[in-house]
C-alpha positions as CSV (number, residue, x, y, z in Angstrom):
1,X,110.5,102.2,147.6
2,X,108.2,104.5,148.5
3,X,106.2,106.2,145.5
4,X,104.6,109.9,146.6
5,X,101.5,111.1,144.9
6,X,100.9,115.0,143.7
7,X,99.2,116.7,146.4
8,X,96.5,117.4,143.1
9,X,95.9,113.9,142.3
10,X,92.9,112.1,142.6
11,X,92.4,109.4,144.7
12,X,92.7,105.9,143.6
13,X,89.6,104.4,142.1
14,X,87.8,107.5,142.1
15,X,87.1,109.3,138.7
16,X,89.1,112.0,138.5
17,X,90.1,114.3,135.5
18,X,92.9,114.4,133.8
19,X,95.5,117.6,134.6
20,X,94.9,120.2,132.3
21,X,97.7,122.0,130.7
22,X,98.0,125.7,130.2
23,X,97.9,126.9,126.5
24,X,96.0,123.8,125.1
25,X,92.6,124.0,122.9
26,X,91.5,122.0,119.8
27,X,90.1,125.2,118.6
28,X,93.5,125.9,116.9
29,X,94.5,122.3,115.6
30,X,90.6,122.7,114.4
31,X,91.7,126.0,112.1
32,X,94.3,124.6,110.8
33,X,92.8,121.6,109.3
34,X,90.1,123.7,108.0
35,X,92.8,126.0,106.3
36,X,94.5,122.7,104.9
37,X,91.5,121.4,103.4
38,X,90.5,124.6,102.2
39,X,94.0,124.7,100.2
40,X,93.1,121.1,99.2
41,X,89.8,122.3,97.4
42,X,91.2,125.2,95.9
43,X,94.3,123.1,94.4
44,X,91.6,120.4,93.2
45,X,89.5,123.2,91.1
46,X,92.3,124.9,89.8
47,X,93.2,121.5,87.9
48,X,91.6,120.2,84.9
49,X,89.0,117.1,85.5
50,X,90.9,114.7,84.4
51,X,94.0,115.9,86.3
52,X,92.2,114.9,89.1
53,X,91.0,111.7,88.4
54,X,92.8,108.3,89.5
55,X,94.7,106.5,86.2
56,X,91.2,104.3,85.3
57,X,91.9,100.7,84.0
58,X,88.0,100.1,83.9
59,X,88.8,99.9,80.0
60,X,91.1,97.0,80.3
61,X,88.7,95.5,82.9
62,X,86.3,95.6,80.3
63,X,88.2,94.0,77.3
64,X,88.9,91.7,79.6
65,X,86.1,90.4,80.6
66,X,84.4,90.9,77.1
67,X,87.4,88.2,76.2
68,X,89.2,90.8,73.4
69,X,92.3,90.4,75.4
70,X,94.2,87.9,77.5
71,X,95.0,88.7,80.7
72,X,98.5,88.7,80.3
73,X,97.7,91.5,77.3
74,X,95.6,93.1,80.4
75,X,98.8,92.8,82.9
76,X,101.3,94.2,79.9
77,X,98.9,96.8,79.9
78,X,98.2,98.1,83.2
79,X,102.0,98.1,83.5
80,X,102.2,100.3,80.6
81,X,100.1,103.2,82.1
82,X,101.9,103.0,85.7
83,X,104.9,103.6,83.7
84,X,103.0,106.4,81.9
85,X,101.8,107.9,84.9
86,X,104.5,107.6,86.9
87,X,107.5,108.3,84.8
88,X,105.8,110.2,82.1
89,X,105.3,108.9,77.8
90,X,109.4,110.5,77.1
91,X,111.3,108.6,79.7
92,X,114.1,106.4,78.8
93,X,113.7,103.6,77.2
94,X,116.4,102.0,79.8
95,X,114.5,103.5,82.6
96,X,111.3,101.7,81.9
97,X,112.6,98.6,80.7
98,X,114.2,98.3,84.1
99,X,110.5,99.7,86.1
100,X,108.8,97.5,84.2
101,X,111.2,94.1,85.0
102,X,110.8,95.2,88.8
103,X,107.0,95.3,88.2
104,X,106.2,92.5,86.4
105,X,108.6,90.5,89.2
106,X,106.7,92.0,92.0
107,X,103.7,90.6,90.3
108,X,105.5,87.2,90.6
109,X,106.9,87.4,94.0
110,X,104.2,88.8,95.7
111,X,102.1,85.9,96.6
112,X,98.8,88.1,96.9
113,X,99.2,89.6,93.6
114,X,100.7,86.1,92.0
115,X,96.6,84.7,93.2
116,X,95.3,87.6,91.8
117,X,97.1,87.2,88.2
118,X,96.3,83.2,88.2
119,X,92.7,84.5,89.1
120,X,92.6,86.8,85.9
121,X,93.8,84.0,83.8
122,X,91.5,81.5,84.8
123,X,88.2,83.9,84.3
């Protein structure tokens, strides 16, 4: 089977460029990332500070390692504020009773995370 070349294409070997298509410029895939970050910043001022900071655990970290808590107490509560954070203070009870279970068993299951909680215990 015979496979024909476009009369445009460059010969084999040699360094040729690659077709160019009609229409095509990273000048407008360039504006609208500018636009989109631009919304980003805007939406990032309008919120309070601590809005915009990540759910900080350095607290627990620190009682911790100070030795006023276990690290199970340190576990039971970083579980606490993902639950807080991501289901909010007035959920269910049910609800996070049953987030909580599926938590606390990924922390089990998960043999990274099961090292890391042995690792926190033994410190």
């Amino acid at each position: 089977m015979k496979i024909s070349r476009s009369p445009h294409a460059a010969p084999p070997g040699s360094p040729g460029k690659a077709p160019v298509v009609a229409g095509t410029k990273g000048k407008g895939f360039a504006a609208k990332l500018a636009r989109a970050e631009g919304a980003i910043e805007a939406s990032n001022a309008q919120r309070p500070a601590a809005a915009r900071k990540a759910p900080a655990v350095s607290d627990i970290g620190a009682d911790l390692k100070a030795g006023r808590i276990s690290a199970q107490t340190a576990i039971d509560k970083v579980v606490e504020r993902v639950l807080d954070r991501q289901l909010g203070r007035h959920a269910g009870a049910a609800l996070r009773e049953k987030l909580a279970a599926a938590l606390r068993e990924s922390l089990a299951d998960d043999p990274l995370l099961a090292a890391k909680v042995r690792a926190l215990s033994q410190e």
